[in-house]
Every structure is written in structure tokens, then in C-alpha cells.
N, C-alpha and C positions, 0 to 999 in steps of 0.2 A: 796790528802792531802798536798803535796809539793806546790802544786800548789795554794793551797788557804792558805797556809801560806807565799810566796813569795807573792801574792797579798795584804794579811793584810802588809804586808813590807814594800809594793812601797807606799798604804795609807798612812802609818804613815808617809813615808820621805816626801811625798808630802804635808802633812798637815805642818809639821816641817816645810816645806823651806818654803812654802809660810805665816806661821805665823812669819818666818821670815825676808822674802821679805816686807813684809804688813810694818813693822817696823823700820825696816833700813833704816836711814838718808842719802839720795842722794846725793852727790858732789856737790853745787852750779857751777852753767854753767856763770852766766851773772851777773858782776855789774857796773855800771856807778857812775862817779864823780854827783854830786847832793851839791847844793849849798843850804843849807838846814840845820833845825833841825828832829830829826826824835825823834817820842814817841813809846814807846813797852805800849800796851794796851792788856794786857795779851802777848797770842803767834802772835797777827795781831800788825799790825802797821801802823802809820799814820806820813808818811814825809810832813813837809810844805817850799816848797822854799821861800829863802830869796827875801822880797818884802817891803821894806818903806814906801812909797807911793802909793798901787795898787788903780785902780781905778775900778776894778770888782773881786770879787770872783769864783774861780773854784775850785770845790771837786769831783774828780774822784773815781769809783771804778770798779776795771778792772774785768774778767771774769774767768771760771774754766780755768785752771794752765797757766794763764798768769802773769803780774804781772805790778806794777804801771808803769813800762816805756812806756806799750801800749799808753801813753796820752802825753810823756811828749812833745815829736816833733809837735806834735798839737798846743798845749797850750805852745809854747816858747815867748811868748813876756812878755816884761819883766817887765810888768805896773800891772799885772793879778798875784795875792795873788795863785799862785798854790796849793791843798792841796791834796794829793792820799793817799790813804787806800789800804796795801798791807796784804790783807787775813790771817786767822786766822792759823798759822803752814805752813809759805811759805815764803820761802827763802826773805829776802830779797836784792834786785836786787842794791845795793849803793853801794860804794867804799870806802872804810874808814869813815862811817857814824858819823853824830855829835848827840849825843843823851843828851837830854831835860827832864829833870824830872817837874811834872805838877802835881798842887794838884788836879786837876778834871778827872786824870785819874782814870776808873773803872775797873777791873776787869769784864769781860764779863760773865753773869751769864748761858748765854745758852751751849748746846754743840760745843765742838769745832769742826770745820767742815761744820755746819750750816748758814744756810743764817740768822738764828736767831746772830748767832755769831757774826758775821761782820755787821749787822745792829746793835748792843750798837755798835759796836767801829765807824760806820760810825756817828750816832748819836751827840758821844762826839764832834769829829772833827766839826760838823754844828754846836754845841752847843757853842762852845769854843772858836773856832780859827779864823773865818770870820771876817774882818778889813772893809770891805764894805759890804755898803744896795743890792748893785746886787751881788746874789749869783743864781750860776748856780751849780748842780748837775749829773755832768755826768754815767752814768751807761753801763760798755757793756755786754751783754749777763747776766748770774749769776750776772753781778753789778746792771742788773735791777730788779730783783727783790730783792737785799739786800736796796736798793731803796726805794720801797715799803714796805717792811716792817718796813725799819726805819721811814719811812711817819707814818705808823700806833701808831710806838710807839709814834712818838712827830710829834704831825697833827702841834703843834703849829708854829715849826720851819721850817714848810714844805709850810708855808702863803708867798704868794707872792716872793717864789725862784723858779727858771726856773728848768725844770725837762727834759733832753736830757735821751733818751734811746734807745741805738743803738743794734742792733738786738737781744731785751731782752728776759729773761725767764720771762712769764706775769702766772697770774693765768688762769688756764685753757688750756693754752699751752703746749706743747708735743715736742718730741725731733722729727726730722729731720726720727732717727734712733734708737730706745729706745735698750737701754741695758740689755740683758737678763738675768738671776738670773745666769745663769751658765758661761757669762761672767764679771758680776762682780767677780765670785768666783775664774773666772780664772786672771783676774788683774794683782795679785803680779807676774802672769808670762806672763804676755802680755805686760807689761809697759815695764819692760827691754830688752824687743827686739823692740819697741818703741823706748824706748832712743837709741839704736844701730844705725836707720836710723828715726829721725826725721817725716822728706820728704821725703814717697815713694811711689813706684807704687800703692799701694792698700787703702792710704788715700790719692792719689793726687786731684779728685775731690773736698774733701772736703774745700781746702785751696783757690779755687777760682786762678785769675792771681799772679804769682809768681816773676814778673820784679821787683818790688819794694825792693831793699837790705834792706831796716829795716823791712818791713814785714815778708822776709822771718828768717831774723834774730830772729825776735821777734816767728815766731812760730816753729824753731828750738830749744826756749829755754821752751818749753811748758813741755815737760817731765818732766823738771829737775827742773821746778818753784814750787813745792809742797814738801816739805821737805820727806814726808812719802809716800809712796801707798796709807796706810790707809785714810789717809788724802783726798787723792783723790777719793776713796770709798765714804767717809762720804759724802763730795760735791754733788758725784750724787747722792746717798742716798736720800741726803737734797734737791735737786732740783727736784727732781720725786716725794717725799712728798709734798713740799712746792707748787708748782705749780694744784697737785690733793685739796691738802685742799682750801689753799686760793683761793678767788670768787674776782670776779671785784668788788665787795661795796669796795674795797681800794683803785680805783682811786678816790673815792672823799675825801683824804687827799692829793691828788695833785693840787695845784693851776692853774698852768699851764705849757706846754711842748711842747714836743714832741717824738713821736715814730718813729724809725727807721727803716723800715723792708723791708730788702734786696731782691732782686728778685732773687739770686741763692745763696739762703739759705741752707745748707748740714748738717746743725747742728742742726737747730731749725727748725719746719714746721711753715713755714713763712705766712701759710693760716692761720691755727690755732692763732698765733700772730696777725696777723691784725683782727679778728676778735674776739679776747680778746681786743683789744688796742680800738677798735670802740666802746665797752661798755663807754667808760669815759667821751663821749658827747664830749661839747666842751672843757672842760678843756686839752685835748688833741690831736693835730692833728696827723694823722697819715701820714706819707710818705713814699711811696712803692720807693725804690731805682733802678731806674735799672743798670744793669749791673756789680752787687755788691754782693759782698760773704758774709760772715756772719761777716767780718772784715770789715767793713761800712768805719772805719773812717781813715782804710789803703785802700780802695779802690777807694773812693771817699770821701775824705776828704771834698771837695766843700759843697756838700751837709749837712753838721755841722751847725747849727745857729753862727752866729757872736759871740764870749761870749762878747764884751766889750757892753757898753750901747750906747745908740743909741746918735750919734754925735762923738764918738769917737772910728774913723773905725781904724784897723790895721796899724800902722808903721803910725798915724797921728799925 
């Protein structure tokens, strides 16, 4: 009797802490100066660097618990309108931000959490803020398929803009290493010994080569870029749904692109991906990377299409 009342005990404390872990707001780790205005569009957000004259569009949207700076060192030249979308309840990564009130911001109607989510707020940003007719769309991992889905809501804006997706969650795709019902539930106590050590022995595989100091930077800040647990929940939640429902009939509100799908892929099964991505015909080519982790555009940056338009190569 002692004993199966000490065990009703340890349930309830364990259900408490972790309804409370689930909830509790994480320290922000990382922000940078950012020369910029920045929109709150609900709990996500879309910063646009300061650009007069750009002569190409870029709109990124980064991955689960990264955050807009995965692009910025990519996209630094300073003729290119930059635009990121930093997820719906996650931190954002700016230093004293300059924040822009905008009568076309909406209110996101989906769940927060959802790839439904962050596709309206990706949407506005395509909708609203592009200064040039070349608009490229970047997407990495979870940014591609908020990608796609913003494709579906507005095919129209999705006509003749270049479509980059580097090692994306595609429909019909599968994780690398799926998450089981009994570690999502353990989370609220597996992230915070996560955050403890970043990078370590038992997810080193996953992060591919680790020489590169912003890379490792950028996914030392991975724990601590989602404001909640919950938050983080929802994401995979939303990415194991999102990927079982949707069907490739969404590549044809892609004009045209490209897929990116890494050859030492730890997070996504990069077989899977390339044979979701070869549905889209030609509107899409696919290219197998070699020698590249599931951080494409930190590993082999090279391999990125050009974003300026054609004649007007880099630092010309």
C-alpha cells in the first residue's frame, strides 16, 4: 500500500514538473546587431534589412529551433532586399530591434506551432515587402515545407519566384530517426539536459563537420531558439502530420527551383526526400550534395544558386 502510494507521488510530481517544464520561457542565448526593421505578425516575425536600391529579392525561412541568422552570412551583399521569417513563439535572435507597425499585418489564424502558422506570416512577407521582380525563396529543412504550404495558399505569388530548398521536409518524407510517443512525452526533460551540452557525444553524428565557427555557433543556439518546450512539441507534432497528409500535387504551385538533398543526411531520410522532390517534374531540379550534412548551406555553401540575376554576379 506504501508503495503504490509513493508511486501515485512520483506521477503526480512528474506530471507537475513537466507541465511545467513544457511552459517555461528559456533565457534567450544569441542576438545580433541587424540593420533593419523588424514586424511582430502575431508571435512569429519577419525582419527586412535596410536595402534602397536592391537589385534581387531574398526571403528566407529557417528550420526547427534555428533561427533567422542561419542565412544571414550567406545573403551579406548588400544590393539583395533581405527578408527572414523568424517562427511562430521563438526567440528572436536581434540586438536592440527597430520594430515597424504595417497595416497588412495579419494575425495568423492557424495553430501556433504549425507549419500552417508560419506559412500566413511567410505569405504577408511575399505579399507586401518585395521591391524587386527577382524574388528567390529560400527554405531550410521545416522552412521547406512552410514553403509549400504558403505556395498552396497563394499559387499566385508563387508565379515566376525561384524556389531554393535545402535539405527540406517534402510531403511524403520521413525523419532521418522518427520520434516516439514516449519521447515526445519525455521532452520537457530531455531538452534541458540538451541545453546543458549543446554538442555531444551522443548527437555528434548528427551535426555532420564541425570546423566551421558559425556553424557550430548556430547549432549551439538550437535549444534555446524556441521560446517554450511546448513550442518545440508542437513543430514536430506539426512536421509528422504535415508531411503524412500533404501529397506532391503541391509542387505544381512551384514555378521553379531547386532541391537540396545532402548525402549525409541525420535528420531527414534523404532517400525519402529525393524521391518526394523527383515527383515535381521539371519544375524542380533535384541535387544530391555530396559530402554535406543536413546544414547544406553551412557545409557547402558553393553549391546555393547565385540569388542576384543573371549579369549581375557577386561584388560586380
Amino acid at each position: 500500500m506504501e508503495l503504490a502510494i509513493a508511486a501515485v507521488v512520483v506521477v503526480v510530481i512528474a506530471v507537475a514538473v513537466r507541465r511545467l517544464s513544457l511552459n517555461r520561457v528559456v533565457r534567450q542565448r544569441h542576438a545580433e546587431p541587424f540593420d533593419g526593421v523588424v514586424y511582430r505578425v502575431g508571435s512569429a516575425a519577419i525582419a527586412e534589412r535596410r536595402c534602397d536600391h536592391p537589385v534581387a529579392t531574398v526571403i528566407c525561412m529557417h528550420g526547427f529551433c534555428e533561427d533567422l541568422r542561419y542565412f544571414t552570412r550567406h545573403y551579406a551583399d548588400p544590393r539583395l532586399q533581405l527578408i527572414l521569417v523568424n517562427s511562430g513563439d521563438y526567440h528572436l535572435p536581434i540586438a536592440n530591434p527597430t520594430f515597424a507597425d504595417a497595416p497588412w499585418v495579419r494575425q495568423p489564424t492557424a495553430a501556433e506551432g504549425s507549419i500552417e502558422y508560419d506559412a500566413q506570416v511567410l505569405v504577408q512577407a511575399l505579399e507586401f515587402l518585395p521591391k524587386t521582380p527577382s524574388i528567390r525563396l529560400h527554405g531550410h529543412s521545416r522552412g521547406g515545407a512552410v514553403l509549400l504550404e504558403a505556395a498552396a495558399l497563394r499559387p499566385d505569388l508563387f508565379k515566376r519566384a525561384e524556389v531554393v530548398m535545402e535539405a527540406p521536409v517534402l510531403p511524403r518524407g520521413k525523419a532521418h530517426r522518427a520520434p516516439s510517443r514516449l519521447g515526445l512525452w519525455l521532452l520537457p526533460f530531455l531538452v534541458p539536459l540538451w541545453r546543458l551540452a549543446p554538442l555531444n557525444p551522443s548527437n555528434r553524428r548528427i551535426w555532420g563537420d564541425l570546423g566551421n565557427p558559425r556553424k557550430r555557433e548556430l547549432l549551439e543556439g538550437l535549444p534555446f531558439n524556441p521560446r517554450r518546450i511546448a513550442t518545440m512539441a508542437a513543430n514536430i507534432r506539426s512536421i509528422e502530420e504535415w508531411a503524412r497528409r500533404r501529397d506532391v500535387d503541391l509542387y505544381r504551385n512551384i514555378d521553379h527551383g531547386v532541391v537540396l538533398v545532402p548525402e549525409h543526411d541525420m535528420v531527414l531520410d534523404a532517400d525519402a526526400m529525393a524521391e518526394s522532390a523527383a515527383q515535381a517534374g521539371a519544375a524542380l531540379k533535384v541535387v544530391l550534395v555530396p559530402g554535406a550534412s543536413h546544414f547544406v548551406l553551412q557545409d557547402r555553401p558553393e553549391v546555393i544558386p547565385p540569388a542576384m540575376p543573371v549579369g549581375l554576379a557577386a561584388g560586380a
